[in-house]
C-alpha positions as CSV (number, residue, x, y, z in Angstrom):
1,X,8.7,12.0,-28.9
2,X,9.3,13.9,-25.4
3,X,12.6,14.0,-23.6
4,X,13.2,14.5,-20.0
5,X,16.4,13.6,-18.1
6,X,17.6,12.3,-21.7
7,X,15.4,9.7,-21.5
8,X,13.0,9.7,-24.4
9,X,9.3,9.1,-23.1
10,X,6.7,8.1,-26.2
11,X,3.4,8.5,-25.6
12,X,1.1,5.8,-26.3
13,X,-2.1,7.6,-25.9
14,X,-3.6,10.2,-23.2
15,X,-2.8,8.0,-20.1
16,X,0.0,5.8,-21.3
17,X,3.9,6.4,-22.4
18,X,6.7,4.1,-23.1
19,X,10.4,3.8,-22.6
20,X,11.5,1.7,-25.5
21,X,13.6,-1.4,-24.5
22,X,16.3,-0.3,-27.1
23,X,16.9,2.8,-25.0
24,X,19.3,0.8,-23.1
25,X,21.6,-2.2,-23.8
26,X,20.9,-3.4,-20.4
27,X,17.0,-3.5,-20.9
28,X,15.1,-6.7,-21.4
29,X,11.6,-5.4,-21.7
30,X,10.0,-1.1,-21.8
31,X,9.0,0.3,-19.3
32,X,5.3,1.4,-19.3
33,X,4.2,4.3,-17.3
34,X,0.3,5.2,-16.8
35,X,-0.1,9.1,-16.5
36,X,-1.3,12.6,-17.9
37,X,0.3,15.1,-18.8
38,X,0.7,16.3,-15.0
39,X,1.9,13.6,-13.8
40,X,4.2,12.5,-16.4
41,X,6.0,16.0,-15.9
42,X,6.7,15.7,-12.4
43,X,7.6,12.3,-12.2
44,X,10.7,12.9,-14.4
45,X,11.5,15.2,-11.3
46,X,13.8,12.2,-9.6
47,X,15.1,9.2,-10.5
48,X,12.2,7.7,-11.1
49,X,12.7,6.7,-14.9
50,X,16.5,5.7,-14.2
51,X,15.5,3.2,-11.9
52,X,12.2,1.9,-13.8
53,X,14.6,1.8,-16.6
54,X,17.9,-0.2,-14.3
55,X,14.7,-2.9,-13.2
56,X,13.8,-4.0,-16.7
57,X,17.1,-5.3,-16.8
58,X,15.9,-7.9,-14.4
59,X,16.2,-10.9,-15.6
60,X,12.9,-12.8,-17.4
61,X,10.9,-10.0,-16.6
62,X,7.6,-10.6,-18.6
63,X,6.4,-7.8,-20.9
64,X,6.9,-4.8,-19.1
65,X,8.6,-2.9,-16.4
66,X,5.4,-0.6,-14.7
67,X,4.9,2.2,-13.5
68,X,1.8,3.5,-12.0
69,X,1.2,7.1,-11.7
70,X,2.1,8.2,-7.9
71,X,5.8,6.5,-8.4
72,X,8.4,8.5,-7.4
73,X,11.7,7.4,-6.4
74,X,12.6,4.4,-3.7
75,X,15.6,2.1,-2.2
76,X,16.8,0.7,-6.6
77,X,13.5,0.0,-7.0
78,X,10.9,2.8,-8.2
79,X,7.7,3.4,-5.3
80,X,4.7,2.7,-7.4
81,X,6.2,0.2,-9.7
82,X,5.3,-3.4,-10.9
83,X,7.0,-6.1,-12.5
84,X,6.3,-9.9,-12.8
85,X,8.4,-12.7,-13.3
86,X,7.6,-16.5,-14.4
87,X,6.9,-18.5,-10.9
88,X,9.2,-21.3,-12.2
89,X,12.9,-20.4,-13.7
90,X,11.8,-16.6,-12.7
91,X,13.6,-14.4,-10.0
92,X,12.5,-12.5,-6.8
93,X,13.7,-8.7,-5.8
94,X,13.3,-7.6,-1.9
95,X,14.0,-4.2,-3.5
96,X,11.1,-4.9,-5.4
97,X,9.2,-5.4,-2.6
98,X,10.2,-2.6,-0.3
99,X,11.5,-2.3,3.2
100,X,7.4,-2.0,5.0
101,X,6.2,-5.4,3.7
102,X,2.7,-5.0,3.1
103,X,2.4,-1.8,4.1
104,X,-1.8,-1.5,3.1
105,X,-4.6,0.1,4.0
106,X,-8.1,-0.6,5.3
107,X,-11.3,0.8,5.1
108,X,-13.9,0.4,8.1
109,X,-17.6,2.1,7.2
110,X,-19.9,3.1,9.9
111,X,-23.7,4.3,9.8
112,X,-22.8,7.5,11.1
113,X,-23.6,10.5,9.0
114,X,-21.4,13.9,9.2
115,X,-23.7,15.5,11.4
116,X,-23.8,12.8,14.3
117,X,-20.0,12.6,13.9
118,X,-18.9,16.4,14.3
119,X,-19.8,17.5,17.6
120,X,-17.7,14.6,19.2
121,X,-15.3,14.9,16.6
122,X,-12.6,16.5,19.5
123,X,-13.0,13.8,21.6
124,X,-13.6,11.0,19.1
125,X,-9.8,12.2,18.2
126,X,-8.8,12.5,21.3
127,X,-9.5,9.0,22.1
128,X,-8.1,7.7,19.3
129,X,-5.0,9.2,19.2
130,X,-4.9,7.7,22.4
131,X,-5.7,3.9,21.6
132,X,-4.1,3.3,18.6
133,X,-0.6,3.7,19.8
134,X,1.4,6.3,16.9
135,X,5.0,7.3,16.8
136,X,8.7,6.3,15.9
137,X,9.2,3.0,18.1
138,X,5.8,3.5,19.4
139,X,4.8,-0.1,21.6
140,X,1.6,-1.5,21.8
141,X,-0.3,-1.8,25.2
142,X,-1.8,-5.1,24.5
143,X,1.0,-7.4,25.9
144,X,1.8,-9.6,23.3
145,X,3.7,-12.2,23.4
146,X,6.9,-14.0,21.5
147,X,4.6,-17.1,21.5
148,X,1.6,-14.7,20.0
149,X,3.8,-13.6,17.2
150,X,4.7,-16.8,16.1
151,X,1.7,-17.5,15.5
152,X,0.7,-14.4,13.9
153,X,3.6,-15.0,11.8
154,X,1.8,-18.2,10.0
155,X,-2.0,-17.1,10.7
156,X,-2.1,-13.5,9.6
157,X,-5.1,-11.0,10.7
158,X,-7.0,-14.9,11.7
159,X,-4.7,-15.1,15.2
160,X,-5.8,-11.7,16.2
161,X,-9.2,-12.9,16.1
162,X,-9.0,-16.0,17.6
163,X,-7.4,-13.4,20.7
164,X,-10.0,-11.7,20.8
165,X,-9.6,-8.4,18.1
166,X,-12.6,-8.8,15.7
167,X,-14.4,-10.9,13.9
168,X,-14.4,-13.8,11.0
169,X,-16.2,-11.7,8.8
170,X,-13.4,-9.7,8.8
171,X,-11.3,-11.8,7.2
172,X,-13.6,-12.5,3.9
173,X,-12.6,-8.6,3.6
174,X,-8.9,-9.0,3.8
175,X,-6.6,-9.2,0.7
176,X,-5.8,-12.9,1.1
177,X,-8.1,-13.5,3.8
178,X,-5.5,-11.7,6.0
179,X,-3.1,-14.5,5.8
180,X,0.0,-15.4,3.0
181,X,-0.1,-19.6,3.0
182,X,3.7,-21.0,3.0
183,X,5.1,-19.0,6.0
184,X,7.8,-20.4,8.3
185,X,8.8,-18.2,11.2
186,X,12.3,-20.0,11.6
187,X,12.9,-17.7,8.2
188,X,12.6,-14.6,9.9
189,X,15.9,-13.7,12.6
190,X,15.4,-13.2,16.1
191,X,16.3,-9.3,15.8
192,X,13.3,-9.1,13.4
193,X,10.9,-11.2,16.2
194,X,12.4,-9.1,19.1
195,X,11.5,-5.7,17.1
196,X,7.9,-7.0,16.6
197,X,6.6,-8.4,19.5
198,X,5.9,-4.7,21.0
199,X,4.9,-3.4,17.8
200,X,2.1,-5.5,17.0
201,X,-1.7,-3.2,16.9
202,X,0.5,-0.1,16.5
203,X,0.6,2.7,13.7
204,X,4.1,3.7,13.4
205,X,4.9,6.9,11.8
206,X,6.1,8.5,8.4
207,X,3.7,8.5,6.3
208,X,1.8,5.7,7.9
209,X,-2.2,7.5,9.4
210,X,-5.3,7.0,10.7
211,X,-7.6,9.5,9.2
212,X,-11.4,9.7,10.0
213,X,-13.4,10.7,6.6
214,X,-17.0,11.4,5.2
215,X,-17.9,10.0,1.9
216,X,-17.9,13.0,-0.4
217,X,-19.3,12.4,-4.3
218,X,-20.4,9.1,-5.2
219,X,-19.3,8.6,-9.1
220,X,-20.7,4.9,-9.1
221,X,-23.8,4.3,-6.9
222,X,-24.4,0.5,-8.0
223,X,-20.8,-0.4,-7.0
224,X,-20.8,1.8,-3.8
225,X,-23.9,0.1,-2.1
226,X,-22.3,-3.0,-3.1
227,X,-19.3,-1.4,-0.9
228,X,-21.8,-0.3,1.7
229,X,-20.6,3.2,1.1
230,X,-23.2,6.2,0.7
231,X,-22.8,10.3,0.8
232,X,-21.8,11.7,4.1
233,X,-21.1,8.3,6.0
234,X,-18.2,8.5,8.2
235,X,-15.4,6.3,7.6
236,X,-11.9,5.1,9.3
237,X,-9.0,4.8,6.7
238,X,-6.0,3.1,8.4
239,X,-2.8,3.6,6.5
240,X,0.3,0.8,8.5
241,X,2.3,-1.7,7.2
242,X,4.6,-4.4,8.9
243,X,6.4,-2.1,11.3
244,X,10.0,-3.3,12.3
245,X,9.4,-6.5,11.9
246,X,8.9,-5.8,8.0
247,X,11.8,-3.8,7.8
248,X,14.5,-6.0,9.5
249,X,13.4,-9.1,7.4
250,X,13.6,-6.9,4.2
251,X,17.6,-5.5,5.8
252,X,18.1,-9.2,6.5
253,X,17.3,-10.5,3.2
254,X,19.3,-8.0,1.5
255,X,22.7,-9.2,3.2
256,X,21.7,-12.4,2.0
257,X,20.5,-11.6,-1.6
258,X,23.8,-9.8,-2.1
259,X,26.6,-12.7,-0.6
260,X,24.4,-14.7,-3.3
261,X,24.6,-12.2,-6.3
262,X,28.8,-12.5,-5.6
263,X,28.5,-16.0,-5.3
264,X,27.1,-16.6,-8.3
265,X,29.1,-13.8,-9.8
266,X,26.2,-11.9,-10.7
267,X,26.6,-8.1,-12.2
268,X,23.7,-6.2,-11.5
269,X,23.3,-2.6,-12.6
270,X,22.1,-1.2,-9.4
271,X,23.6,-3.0,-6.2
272,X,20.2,-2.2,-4.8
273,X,18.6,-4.4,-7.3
274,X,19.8,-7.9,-6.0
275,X,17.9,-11.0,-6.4
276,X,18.0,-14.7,-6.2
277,X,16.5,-17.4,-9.0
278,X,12.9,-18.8,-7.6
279,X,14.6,-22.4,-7.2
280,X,17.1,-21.5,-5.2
281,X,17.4,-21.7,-1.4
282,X,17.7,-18.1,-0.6
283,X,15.0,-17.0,-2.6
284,X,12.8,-19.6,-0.9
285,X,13.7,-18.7,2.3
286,X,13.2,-14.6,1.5
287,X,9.6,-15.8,0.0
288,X,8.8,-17.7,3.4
289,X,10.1,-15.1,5.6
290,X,8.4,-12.0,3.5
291,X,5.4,-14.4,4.3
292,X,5.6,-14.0,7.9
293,X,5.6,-10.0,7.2
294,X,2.7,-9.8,5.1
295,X,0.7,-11.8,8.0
296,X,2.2,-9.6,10.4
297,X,1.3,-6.4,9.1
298,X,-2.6,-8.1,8.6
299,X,-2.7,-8.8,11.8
300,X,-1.5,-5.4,12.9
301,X,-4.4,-3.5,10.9
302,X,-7.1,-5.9,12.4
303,X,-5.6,-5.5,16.0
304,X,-5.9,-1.3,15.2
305,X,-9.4,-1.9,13.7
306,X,-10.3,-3.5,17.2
307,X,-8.7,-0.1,18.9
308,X,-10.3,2.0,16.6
309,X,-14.0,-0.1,17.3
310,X,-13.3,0.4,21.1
311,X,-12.8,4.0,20.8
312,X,-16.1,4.7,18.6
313,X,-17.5,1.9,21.7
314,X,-16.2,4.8,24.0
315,X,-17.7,7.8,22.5
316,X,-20.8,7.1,21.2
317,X,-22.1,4.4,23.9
318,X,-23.5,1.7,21.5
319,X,-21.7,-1.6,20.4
320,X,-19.3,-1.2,17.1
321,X,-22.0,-3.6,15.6
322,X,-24.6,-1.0,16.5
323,X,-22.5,1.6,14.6
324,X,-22.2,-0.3,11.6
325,X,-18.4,-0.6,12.1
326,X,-17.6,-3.2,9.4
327,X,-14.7,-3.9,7.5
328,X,-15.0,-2.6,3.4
329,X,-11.5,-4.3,3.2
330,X,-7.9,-4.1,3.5
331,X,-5.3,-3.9,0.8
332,X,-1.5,-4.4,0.4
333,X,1.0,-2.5,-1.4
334,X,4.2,-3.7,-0.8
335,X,3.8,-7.3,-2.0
336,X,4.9,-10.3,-4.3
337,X,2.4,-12.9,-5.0
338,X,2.0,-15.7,-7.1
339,X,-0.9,-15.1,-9.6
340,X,-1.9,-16.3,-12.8
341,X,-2.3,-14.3,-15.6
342,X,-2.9,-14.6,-19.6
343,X,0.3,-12.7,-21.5
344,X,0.1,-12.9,-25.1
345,X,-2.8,-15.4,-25.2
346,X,-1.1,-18.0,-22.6
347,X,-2.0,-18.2,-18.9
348,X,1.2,-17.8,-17.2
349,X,2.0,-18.3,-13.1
350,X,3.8,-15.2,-11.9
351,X,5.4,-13.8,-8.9
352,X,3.7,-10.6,-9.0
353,X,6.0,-7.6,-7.1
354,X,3.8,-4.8,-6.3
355,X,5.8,-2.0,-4.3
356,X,3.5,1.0,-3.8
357,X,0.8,-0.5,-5.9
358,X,-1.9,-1.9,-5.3
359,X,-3.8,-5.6,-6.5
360,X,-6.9,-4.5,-9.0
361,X,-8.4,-7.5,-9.8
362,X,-11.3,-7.6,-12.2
363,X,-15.1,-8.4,-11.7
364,X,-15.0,-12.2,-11.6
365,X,-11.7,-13.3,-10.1
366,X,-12.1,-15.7,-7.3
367,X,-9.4,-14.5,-5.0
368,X,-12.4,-11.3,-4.5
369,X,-14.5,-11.4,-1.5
370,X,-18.3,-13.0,-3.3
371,X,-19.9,-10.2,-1.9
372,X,-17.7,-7.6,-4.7
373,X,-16.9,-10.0,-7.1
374,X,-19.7,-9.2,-9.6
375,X,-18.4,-5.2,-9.0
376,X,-15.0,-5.8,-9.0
377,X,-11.9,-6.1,-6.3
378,X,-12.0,-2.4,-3.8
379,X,-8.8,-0.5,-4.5
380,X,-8.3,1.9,-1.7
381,X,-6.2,5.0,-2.5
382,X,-5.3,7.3,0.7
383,X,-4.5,10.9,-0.4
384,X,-1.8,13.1,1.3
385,X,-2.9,15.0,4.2
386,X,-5.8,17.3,4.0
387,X,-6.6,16.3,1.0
388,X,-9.4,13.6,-0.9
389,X,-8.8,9.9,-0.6
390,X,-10.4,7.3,-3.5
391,X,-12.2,4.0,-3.3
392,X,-11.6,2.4,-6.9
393,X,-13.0,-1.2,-8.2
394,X,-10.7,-3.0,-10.6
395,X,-11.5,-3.3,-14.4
396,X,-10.5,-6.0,-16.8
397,X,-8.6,-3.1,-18.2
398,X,-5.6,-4.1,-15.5
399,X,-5.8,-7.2,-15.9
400,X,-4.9,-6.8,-19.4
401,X,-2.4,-4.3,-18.9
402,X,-0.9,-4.0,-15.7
403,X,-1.3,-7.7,-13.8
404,X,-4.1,-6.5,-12.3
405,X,-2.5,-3.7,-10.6
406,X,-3.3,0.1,-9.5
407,X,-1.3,2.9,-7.8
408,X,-2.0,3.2,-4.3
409,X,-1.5,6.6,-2.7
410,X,-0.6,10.3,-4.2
411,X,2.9,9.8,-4.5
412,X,6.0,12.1,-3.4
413,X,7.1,15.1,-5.1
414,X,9.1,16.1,-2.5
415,X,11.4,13.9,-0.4
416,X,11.1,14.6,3.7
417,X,13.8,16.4,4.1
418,X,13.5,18.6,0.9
419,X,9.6,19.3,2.6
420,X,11.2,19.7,5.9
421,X,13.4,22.6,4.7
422,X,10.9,24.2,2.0
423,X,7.2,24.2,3.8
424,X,6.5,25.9,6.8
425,X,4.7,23.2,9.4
426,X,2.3,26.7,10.1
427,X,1.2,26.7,6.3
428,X,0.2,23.3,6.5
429,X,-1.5,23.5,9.7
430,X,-3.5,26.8,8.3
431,X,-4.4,24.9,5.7
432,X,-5.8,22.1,7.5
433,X,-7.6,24.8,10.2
434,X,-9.1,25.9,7.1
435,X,-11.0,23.2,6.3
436,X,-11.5,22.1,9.5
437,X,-9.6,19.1,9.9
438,X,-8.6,18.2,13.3
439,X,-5.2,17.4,13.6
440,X,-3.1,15.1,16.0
441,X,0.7,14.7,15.3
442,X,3.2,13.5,17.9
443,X,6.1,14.5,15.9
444,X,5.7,18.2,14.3
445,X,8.5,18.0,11.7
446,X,5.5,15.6,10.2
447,X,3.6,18.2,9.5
448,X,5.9,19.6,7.0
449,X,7.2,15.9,5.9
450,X,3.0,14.8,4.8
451,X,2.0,18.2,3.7
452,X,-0.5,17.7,1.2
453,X,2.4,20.0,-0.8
454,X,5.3,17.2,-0.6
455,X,3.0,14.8,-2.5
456,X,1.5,14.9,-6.3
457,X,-2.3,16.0,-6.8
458,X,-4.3,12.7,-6.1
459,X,-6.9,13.6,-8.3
460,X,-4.6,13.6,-10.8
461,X,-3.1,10.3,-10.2
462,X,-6.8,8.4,-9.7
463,X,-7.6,10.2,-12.9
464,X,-4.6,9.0,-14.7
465,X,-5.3,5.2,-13.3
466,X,-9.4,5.7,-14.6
467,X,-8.2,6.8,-17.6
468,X,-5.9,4.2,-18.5
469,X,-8.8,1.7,-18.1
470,X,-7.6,0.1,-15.0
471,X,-10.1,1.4,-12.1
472,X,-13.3,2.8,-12.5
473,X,-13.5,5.6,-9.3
474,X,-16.4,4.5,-7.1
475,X,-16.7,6.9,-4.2
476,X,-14.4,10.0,-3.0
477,X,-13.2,10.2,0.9
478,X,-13.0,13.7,2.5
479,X,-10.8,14.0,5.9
480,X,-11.9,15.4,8.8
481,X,-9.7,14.2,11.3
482,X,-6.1,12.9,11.3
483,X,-3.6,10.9,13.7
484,X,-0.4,10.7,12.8
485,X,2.9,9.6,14.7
């Protein structure tokens, strides 16, 4: 038995540890963490385990509260945590969604090697930077319109393209085809729509990036041709999420999670916790409006992936098609989805809440693109700045154990302003000179915030999640250029 914090942490084996549901009289179910020994010492660094520990009090929560191994603390709700509830008679939790609905990430490959890439790597930045607009409150150039968003709202990543921004085959290679079904925009408040309309095809900032990367090792060949991925290709990782639109529907929803928690004289043990039952209006109406957000922030990655497709266009005179420029996939991370799912021998329906995690289905599964389903469902895991980022394929492993979830990123170890105040913007930017990384930021205090020093070591994290069973690694991402807001 280990102690941290007074919480008592048993491990279960060399990846896994459990918080017994006894530990607290407020606990319905344990809480299940996946991690080594690394990892499970600096996640007791924060309130991690308190709040993993306050959600399994959560009404009908099936089996176990989870937490993957970059989760670190967030708004009641840990980052990196899963829990799923029954889809009938269950409950739904904004806070167990997080503020950037579907903040994800998406892969594009090319047929460049290293070599081709490198002596246009300045410019190539340069231009980039330049057409995918980055930044706090940072406004597309495409003109959107109220009308356009509306639409976007119910069609996901499938409107872009019908305006012009890509292709249909990108959509095979979105998480949900790019668009959530069951999406009505009248949900979503006219603050939230007036916030997106000039956001729509933009980055953002935090810890939101567009990073340009050669494929390093190759640790599964078979699954990685399957990916279309090989040694020293150059890639595009695109790390955004749902931008204010996201946000003000998850502040909205809150307001109105909470009037109905005193309504129905509910006690919760963290305010930041509320929820509503699945058959009731509000929780209907989050689900629908949470909807919009997901399609929103699909949309926003293709309409980047079109930016970043021009700006390769620009550089290397040829036609993205020429390049190779296709889509690997995209994935969400700040989610809740119904899936079904055997517990105990009995396939359940669930409403899956994923909040910096990411969906790891199995070989098999039908909701995976046919051309990966015999290899399993990508799993794309960005790194912290400077540092490797991970392609992982889902195992049967998570489905058995964690709803068919991953982690999705290192993982803070540091909050911003504790990295603002303790790491020198000019160590991080030595570091990244020294191994060649070119570098644009528009806000410098970033620098310090996304140090590759404010985060956990990734390669322990995708170790602790391979592991555990629950993704084989396929392919390792090196940076060598990165845009940030």
């Amino acid at each position: 038995m280990m102690e941290g914090k007074e919480i008592k942490i048993e491990k279960m084996g060399n990846f896994e540890w459990q918080i017994d549901a006894s530990q607290e009289k407020s606990m319905n179910v344990p809480v299940k963490i996946f991690a080594n020994d690394y990892i499970i010492d600096n996640i007791q660094r924060d309130r991690t385990l308190k709040q993993a520990i306050n959600a399994a009090g959560l009404p009908t929560m099936v089996k176990n509260m989870l937490i993957m191994p970059d989760g670190h603390e967030g708004y009641g709700f840990p980052v990196g945590g899963v829990a799923a509830f029954p889809a009938s008679n269950g409950i739904v939790s904004p806070g167990a969604i997080g503020f950037d609905i579907n903040c994800g990430v998406r892969l594009i490959r090319t047929n460049l090697s290293f070599a081709e890439v490198k002596p246009k790597l300045d410019s190539l930045m340069d231009t980039l930077f330049n057409m995918v607009p980055s930044g706090v409150g940072s406004k597309a150039a495409k003109g959107f319109t109220r009308s356009d968003l509306e639409k976007v709202a119910v069609e996901g990543a499938a409107q872009a393209i019908k305006q012009g921004f890509g292709v249909e085959e990108d959509l095979e290679r979105t998480e949900e085809n790019g668009c959530m079904k069951g999406a009505d925009p009248d949900r979503v408040s006219d603050l939230a729509k007036k916030r997106g309309v000039p956001q729509l095809g933009t980055l953002g900032a935090g810890n939101h990036f567009l990073e340009v990367q050669r494929v390093g090792k190759v640790l599964d060949e078979k699954t990685a041709k399957a990916f279309g991925l090989y040694e020293d290709q150059v890639v595009v990782m695109v790390h955004s999420g749902s931008r204010g639109y996201g946000h003000q529907v998850c502040s909205d929803y809150l307001k109105v999670l909470n009037d109905y928690n005193a309504k129905n004289n509910i006690k919760l043990v963290d305010p930041e916790l509320s929820y509503a039952h699945t058959e009731s209006k509000e929780a209907e109406d989050y689900l629908k409006a949470m909807k919009c957000a997901v399609n929103f922030a699909f949309a926003n990655r293709q309409v980047m992936m079109d930016s970043i497709r021009k700006s390769f266009e620009k550089v290397f005179l040829k036609s993205w098609d020429e390049l190779g420029m296709h889509l690997v996939y995209d994935v969400a991370h700040n989610i809740a989805k119904e899936e079904e799912h055997d517990v105990d021998g009995k396939r359940m329906k669930l409403i899956v809440h994923r909040k910096g995690a990411t969906r790891a289905f199995a070989p098999g599964r039908a909701e995976i693109p046919r051309i990966y389903r015999d290899y399993g469902q990508p799993v794309l895991i960005p790194g912290s700045m400077g540092t490797s980022s991970y392609v992982l394929a889902g195992l049967e492993g998570a489905m058995k154990q964690s709803f068919g979830s991953s982690c999705h990123g290192s993982g803070r170890l540091m909050s911003r302003h504790q990295a603002i105040r303790e790491i020198p913007a000019a160590k991080t930017l030595g570091s990244m000179r020294d191994k060649d990384i070119e570098l644009r930021v528009r806000d410098r205090k970033l620098v310090s915030e996304e140090s590759e020093l404010a985060y956990k070591n990734v390669d322990d994290v995708v170790a602790s999640v391979a592991g555990a069973g629950i993704t084989k690694i396929v392919a390792q991402l090196l940076p060598i250029g990165v845009a940030k807001g």
